[in-house]
Each structure stands twice: as C-alpha cells, then as structure tokens.
N, C-alpha and C positions, 0 to 999 in steps of 0.2 A: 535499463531496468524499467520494466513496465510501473507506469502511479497506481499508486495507491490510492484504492474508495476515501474518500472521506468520513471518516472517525461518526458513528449517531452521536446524536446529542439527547442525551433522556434528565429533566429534573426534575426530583424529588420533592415535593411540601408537606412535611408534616410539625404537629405540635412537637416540642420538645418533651414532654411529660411519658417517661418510658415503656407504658402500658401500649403507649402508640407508636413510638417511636421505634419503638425493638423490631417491629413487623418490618419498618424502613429499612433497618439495616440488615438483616438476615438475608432481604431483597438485594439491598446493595452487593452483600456477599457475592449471593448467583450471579448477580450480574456482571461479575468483573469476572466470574471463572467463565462464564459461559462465551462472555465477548470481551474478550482481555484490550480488547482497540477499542472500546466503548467509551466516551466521555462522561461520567458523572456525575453534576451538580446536586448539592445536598443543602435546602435552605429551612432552615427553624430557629426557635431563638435561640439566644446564648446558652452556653451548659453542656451542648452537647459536640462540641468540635473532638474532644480527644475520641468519643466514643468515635465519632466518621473517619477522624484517622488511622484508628486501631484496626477499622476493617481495610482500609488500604496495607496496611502494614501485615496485617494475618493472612490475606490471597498474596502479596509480593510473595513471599514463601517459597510459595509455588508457580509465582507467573512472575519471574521478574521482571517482564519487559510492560508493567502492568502501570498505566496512568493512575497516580491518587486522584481520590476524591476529590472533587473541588468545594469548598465550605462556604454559603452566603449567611449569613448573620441577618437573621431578618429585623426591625426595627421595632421595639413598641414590646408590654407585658407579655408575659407568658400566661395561657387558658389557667393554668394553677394559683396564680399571683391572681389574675384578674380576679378570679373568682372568690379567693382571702376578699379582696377590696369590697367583692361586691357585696358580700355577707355580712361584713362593717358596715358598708353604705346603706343595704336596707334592711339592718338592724335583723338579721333573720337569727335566733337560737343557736349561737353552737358553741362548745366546749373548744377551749384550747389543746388545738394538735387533732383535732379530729374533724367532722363532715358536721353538715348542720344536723340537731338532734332528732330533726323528725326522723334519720337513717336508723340511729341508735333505738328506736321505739318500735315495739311489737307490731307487725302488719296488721291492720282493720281499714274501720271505713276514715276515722278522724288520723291516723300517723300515714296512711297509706295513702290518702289526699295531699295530707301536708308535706311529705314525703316526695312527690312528683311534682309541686308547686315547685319545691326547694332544688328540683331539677330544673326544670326549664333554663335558667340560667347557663348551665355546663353547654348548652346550642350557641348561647349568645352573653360572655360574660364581662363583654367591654361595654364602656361608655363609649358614646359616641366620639369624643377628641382619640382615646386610644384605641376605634377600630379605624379610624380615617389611616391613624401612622401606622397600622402594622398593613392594612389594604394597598397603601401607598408602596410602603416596602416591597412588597410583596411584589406589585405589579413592577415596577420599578426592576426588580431582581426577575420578571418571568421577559424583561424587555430585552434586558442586559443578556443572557443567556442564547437567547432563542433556539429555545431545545426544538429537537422533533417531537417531542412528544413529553406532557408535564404529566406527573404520578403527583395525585393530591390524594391527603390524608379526609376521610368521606366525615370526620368530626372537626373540619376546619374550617370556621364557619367565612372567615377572612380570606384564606387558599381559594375556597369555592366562589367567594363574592367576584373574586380578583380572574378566574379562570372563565366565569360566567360572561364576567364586565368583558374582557380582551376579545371572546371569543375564540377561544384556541383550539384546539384537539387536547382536550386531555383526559386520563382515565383516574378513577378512585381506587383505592387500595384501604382495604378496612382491617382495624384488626375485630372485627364487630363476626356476629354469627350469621347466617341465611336468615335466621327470624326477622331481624331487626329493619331488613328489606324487603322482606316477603309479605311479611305477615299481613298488609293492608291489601293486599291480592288477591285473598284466598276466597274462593267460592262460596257464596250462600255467607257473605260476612263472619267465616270460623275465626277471623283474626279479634274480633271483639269477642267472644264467648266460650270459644273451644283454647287459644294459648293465653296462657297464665299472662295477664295484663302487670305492667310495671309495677315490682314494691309490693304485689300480691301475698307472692311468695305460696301462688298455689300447684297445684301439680296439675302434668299434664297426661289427658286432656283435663280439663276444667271440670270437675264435679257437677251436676247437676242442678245442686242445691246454689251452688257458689257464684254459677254463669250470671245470673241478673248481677252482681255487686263486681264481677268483670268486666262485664260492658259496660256499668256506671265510671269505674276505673278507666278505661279507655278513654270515655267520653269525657272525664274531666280532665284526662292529660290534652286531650284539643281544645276542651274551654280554656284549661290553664296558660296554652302556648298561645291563643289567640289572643288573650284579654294580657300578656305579660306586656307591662309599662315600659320595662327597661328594653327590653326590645323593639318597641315601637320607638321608640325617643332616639334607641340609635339608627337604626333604619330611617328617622325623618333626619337625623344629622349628616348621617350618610351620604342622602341624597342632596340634600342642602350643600353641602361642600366636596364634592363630586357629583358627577353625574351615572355614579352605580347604583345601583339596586342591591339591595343586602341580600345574601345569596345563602342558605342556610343545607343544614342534612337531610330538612325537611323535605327541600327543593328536589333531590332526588330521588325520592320516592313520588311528589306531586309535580313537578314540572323538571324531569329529566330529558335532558337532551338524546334524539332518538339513538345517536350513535356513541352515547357513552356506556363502557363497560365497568361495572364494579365488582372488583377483585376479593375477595374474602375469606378469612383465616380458619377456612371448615370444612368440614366437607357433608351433604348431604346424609348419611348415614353418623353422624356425631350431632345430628341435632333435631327437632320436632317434625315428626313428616309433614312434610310441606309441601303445596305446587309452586315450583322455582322458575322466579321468571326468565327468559333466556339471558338477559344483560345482565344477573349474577354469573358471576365464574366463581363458583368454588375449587380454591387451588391444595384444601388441605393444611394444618398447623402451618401456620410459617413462624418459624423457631429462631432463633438465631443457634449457629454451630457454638458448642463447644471440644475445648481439648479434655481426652482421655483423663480422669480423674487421677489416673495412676501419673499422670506426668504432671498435671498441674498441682494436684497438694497429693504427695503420694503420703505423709503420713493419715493423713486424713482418709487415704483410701484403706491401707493396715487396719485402721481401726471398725470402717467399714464391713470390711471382711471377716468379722469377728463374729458376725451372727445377721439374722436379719434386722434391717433397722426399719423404724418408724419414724420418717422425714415430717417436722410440726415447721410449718414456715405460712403465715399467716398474713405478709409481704409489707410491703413497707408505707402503705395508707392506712393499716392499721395498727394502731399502738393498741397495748393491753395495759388495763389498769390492774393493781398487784391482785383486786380480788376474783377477778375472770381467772388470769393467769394462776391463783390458787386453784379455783376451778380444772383449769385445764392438768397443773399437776394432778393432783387429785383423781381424775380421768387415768390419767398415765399410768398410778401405781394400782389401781383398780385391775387394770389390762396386765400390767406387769406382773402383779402377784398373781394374778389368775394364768396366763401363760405358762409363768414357773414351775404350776405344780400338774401339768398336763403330763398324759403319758407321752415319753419319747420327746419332751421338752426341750426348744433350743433358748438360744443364749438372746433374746429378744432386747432392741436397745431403742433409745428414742436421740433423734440430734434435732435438737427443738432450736432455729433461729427466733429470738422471742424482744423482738422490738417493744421497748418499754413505754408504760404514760407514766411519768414522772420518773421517781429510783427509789428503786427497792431491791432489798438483795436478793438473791435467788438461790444459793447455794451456799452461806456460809450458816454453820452452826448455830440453832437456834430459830433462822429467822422461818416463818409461815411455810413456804415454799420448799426450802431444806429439811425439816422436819418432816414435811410428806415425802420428798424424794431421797434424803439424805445418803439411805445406805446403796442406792443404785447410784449416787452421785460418786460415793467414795467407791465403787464398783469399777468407776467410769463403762456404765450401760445407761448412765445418760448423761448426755451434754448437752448443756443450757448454755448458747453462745448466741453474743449480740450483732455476730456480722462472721459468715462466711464467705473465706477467699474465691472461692468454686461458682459457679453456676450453677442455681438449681439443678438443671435439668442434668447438669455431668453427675452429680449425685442419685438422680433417680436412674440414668445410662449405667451406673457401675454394676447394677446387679445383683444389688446388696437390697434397696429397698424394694418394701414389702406392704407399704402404704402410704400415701401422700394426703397430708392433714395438710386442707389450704383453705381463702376465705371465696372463694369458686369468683374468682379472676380467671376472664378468659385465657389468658398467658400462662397463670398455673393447672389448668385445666386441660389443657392442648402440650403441655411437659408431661403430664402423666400418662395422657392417650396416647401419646406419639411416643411412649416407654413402656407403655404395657402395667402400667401401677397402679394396683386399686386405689380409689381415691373417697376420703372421708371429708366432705364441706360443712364451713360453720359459714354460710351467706351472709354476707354485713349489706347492703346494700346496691341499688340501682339490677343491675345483669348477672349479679352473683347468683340472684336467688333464682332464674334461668338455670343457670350452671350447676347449682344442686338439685333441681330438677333432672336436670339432664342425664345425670352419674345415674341415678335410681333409675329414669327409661333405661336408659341405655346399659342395665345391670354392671354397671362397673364400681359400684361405690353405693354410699349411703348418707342420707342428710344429716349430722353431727347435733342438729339442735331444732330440730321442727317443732317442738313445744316451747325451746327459751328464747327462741331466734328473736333479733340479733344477736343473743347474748347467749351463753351457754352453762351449765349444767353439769356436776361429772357424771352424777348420773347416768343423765339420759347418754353423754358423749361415750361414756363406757361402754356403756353396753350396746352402739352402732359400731364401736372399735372392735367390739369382739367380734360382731357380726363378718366384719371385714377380712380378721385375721385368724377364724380357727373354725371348723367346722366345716360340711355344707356349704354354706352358703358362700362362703370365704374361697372351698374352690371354685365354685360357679361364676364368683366376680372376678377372680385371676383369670380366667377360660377367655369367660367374656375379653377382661382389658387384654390378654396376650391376641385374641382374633381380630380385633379392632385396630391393635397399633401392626398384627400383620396384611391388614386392611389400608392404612395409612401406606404403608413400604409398598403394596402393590400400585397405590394410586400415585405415587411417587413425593421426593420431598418437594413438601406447600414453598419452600421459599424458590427453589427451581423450576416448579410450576408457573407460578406468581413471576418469576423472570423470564420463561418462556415465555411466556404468553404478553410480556412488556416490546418484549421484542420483536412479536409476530405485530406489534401494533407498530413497529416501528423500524419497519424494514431500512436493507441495506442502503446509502443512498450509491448512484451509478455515477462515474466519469462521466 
C-alpha cells in the first residue's frame, strides 16, 4: 500500500464570545467536509468545548472516517468577563445586565464621544498580569500544535500579539464587514467624511451638513485610542515581563504584515461601495448550517406554516426592560390590526424571542403587555417565548417568515441576506448602527427607530413594519432581499469559501 500525505495541520484562535465565534465553527464545518484527513485544532476560552464537539459530531454523519476536533483551552479571562472587570475597575456608567450607558444614549456630539471612549477597551480589555497569562497560553498552545497554518480571530488582540511575537504564517478571519478594514484607504480621505463614523448612526453617504462632526468623530476615536491609559499600562507590562509587543486589530490596518490575508464575513455588494484592498478576501455570510426546521422542532414548524410570521429576536446582549418591550407590543398590535383588515388579508403572526431585564409578565391576564397583545395571544398568532430550541436562521430558511426585527448584529444581518427576509433594525450600539444603514442602501429593510434610536417607539416602529410588510414598497424590499440572497448562492456559501481559501493557503504537504 502506497503512504499516505501527511494529515495539514490548520489552528483555529478565536474569543469564545459567540458573535465571533460562530464565524469559527461554520469554518470548522467546511473544513472537515472538504478535507475529511484534515487535522483541526480549536483554541479559546472555556464555554465553548461542546459547541467544537457538536460540529465534529454533525459532519461524522456523513464522513465517518472523519478526525474530531482537537480542543485547547486557552488560559486566562474571557474579552466579556474582562471587560465586566474593566467597567468596575474604571468606574465607567453602566446598568446591570447591560453595555455602559453612553450605548443606551441618543447619538450626538457628548453620548457619541463618550460612546467610542467607552469602546476603546473591547481592543484591549485585560490588565496587564491577565494579558501576560492568556499571551503565554496562547503561544504555548501555537508551539504545542505546530499547525501549518494558524486562523486568528482579527478582534483578538492576544491571538494577534502571540502570532506577531512567534512570527508565524498565519491568516485572520473576521466576522466584521469590508468597512471596518477598508475604510482608512479610501481615496481623497472619504473614510473620515463620506462613511458614517462609529456611534454616528448617520446614513450613508454622510450628509453634507453632517461631514465636519464625522471627521471630528473619527478624529476622536484616534485621540481616544492613543491617549487610553489601560492600554498603555498593559502594553508597558507586556513588555516588561515578555519580550512582545502588544499587537492589536489596529495593527492590521497600520502595520500588517505584507503577506497576510484577511478573510471576512461579506461580500462586496452587502456593504458601502468601497475601494477594497487586495488582502481583503470577501468569502460571503459565513453562517453556521442548520437542520431543516421540519426535523429539528417540527411542531414549531406546523405552527409556522399557519400564516406569514414576523420573527422579533433582538439577541441575547440585549435585555428589554418591561417599558421598551411595552413599546414593542404595542408596535405589533398596531401592524396586527392593520393587516387584519386589508383586502385579501392573511393570518399574519409574530414569534417574538424577548430576553427580559428583570421579570415581568408578558402574557398573563391583566398584566401591561397582555392587555396589548392578549387576544392574538389567546389566538396563539403570537408567541412571546424566552428561548428557542431552533436556530435563528432555520426559522428564517422555513419559508414562513416574512420579516426579521433584529438589533442589526452582524450575524442577524447575514441570516436574513443569506434568506432572502426583509429586515426591520432597532441599532443598540457600536456596528449595529452600520447594519441599519445598510438594509435602507441596500433596499432590503428599514431603520425601526431613527428618531428614538437606541431606544424605540410603537409609533415610529409601526409604521417602518408596515412599510416592510404591505404595499409597494414591501414588494420592492422582498425583490430586492430575494436578488441579493440569489446573489449570495451564486457567489457561493461564505463558510466553503472561507475554507477554500484556508486551504489554498495551506497546501497538501508531499512524502
């Protein structure tokens, strides 16, 4: 019997925190379908082991001769946890269970500064003693391995220190948009004046009137990043007890190495025209798969099938307190009774997953909430549930929905493209407010609250719901989202992409 090649070796670094992490494993997926002898290391912090095993376990299915996942456990906080600490540590504003309040506060020139201040940290959210031990890990776990090639998460600011320090070959994989790497490239300075500058929350392009207080925007988030304390203290710790250089997402945009390739969860056409530098690879949504909703909760799909739905999932960084959530009923039954009495009216329903801030009831007799929705509750044409068994996206894949109310997370954003679902955004913060921009270019949706933003309105949310679902303009945004997610299918799927292209960087090795 002739030997066999030697098995690649590809590892994985990403945060554990699932907005990043889902990008990882959906990659992971392709990668085992495409190269079933492939070895796969998967290193982040604790939390996320069953999720790395469940994708070995879901391709075995169908490749049984298929190697698991290999799991390292990286050492040291997780970016989420640090960042709780850090907000303690220097005293910054925030509400229990939620983001600091500069998020929660209308965009100007005083919330919109403080706002981008209160970001700086999410680059760099360790002290110095806890980015030593997760660096150490890290490197420690890239020595142990010796992959042919490491896939680092491009917001990992310890992955990238550790990748930098070693000198290795390895590429970034983002789940971030083309803007986010572009935009400091663009000819005649349009990334300071022409795209909506962070926390803005303005449209694009940039209004005329708007451009000077864009570029001040801009220009404060580099004063902000330069002058940040906790950054410089750990980057002198850094170095003081190693001999690295703290290696940040900055670094890739200003001091990228010339043969690194950065992978991203977009595609040119889903996002602001841009000149795209060659070392972006837009691969397209990278999703993670799910199963057929008919197999994985088929009653949940019967009930689906009952009419068109209006999927409300607002994800799980954001809690609602009872009088938003009033709000948003309220909204609902506005759409609801107005649907009802159209000519040739169907059985319109809403499955609202609605993560609470505090507890309150939502459905029983009497209480705020029930009294707005009550008789479509006792209809069951709506359900207000606090955790769905399904996957987003197998819910917008059934066929059934007809609109997706999200807080425009890249991840919910890229489930509705890549499904063809008009999409209605209420932006809470940081890249959201990008992503409802985005729906309105790119005609597929409409901004849910651009007068109450962050906060919402039935109002105003009513009456962009109807826009979405009845009339005019309602087909124009189906047309659109149906051309775009068959746009998507022609470009092929981002996570196959995204693992083609891992493995064009990481050819076969020869006897």
């Amino acid at each position: 019997m002739a030997p066999q090649n030697p098995p690649r070796k590809i590892l994985l670094l990403t945060n554990v925190e699932r907005g990043e992490a889902n990008v990882f494993l959906a990659t992971c997926d392709a990668l085992l379908r495409l190269a079933p002898n492939i070895e796969l290391h998967f290193a982040t912090f604790g939390g996320l082991e069953d999720a790395v095993a469940s994708v070995s376990q879901h391709v075995r299915e169908s490749v049984p001769q298929l190697k698991p996942i290999i799991f390292h456990k990286i050492k040291g906080t997780s970016m989420e946890d640090s960042l709780r600490q850090y907000f303690v540590r220097e005293k910054v504003p925030t509400r229990a269970g939620y983001p600091p309040n500069s998020y929660l506060q209308r965009p100007g020139i005083l919330n919109t500064t403080r706002a981008v201040r209160d970001t700086v940290p999410v680059f760099v959210p360790y002290n110095g003693p806890q980015m030593v031990e997760i660096f150490r890990s890290i490197c420690e776990t890239i020595k142990k391995v010796d992959a042919d090639l490491v896939v680092v998460n491009s917001l990992m600011t310890a992955g990238l220190t550790a990748c930098y320090h070693l000198k290795i070959k390895f590429t970034c994989l983002s789940p971030n948009s083309i803007k986010d790497f572009a935009a400091s490239v663009q000819p005649k300075a349009a990334g300071l004046w022409k795209i909506p500058a962070l926390f803005s929350g303005y449209k694009f392009p940039v209004p005329w009137y708007s451009r000077p207080l864009n570029v001040y925007f801009n220009l404060f988030s580099v004063f902000a990043w330069s002058r940040d304390r906790n950054r410089k203290e750990t980057e002198k710790y850094l170095a003081t007890h190693t001999d690295a250089r703290l290696r940040t997402p900055m670094d890739l945009i200003m001091n990228r190495p010339d043969d690194l390739k950065i992978l991203v969860s977009s595609l040119p056409e889903l996002d602001f025209p841009l000149l795209m530098p060659d070392y972006i690879l837009p691969c397209g949504p990278i999703l993670r798969d799910a199963s057929p909703i008919q197999e994985s909760d088929p009653a949940l799909e019967e009930w689906l099938s009952k009419g068109p739905t209006i999927y409300l999932n607002l994800g799980s960084i954001c809690p609602v307190a009872e009088d938003q959530a009033l709000e948003l009923a309220l909204a609902l039954k506005v759409v609801l009774d107005t649907l009802r009495v159209q000519p040739k009216a169907q059985n319109f329903q809403v499955l609202w997953k609605l993560k609470k801030l505090g507890n309150y009831p939502v459905s029983e007799p009497g209480s705020p909430i029930g009294k707005v929705l009550g008789q479509y509750i006792k209809l069951d044409s709506v359900r207000i549930v606090d955790w769905i068994q399904v996957e987003p996206i197998a819910i917008l894949q059934s066929g059934h929905a007809v609109c997706s109310i999200h807080h425009g997370g890249a991840n919910s954003f890229n489930e509705a493209v890549r499904t063809g679902v008009p999409q209605v955004i209420l932006p809470q913060w940081i890249d959201c407010y990008d992503y409802a921009e985005r729906v309105e270019m790119l005609g597929i949706g409409r901004v849910g609250n651009r007068k109450a933003k962050p906060q919402w309105t039935a109002r105003e949310l009513s009456k962009e719901l109807l826009r979405v679902l009845q009339g005019q303009s309602a087909i124009s945004m189906r047309q659109r989202a149906s051309d775009l997610a068959s746009m998507c299918d022609k470009n092929g799927i981002g996570a196959v992409v995204a693992a083609q292209t891992l493995l064009g960087e990481c050819p076969e090795k020869l006897i």
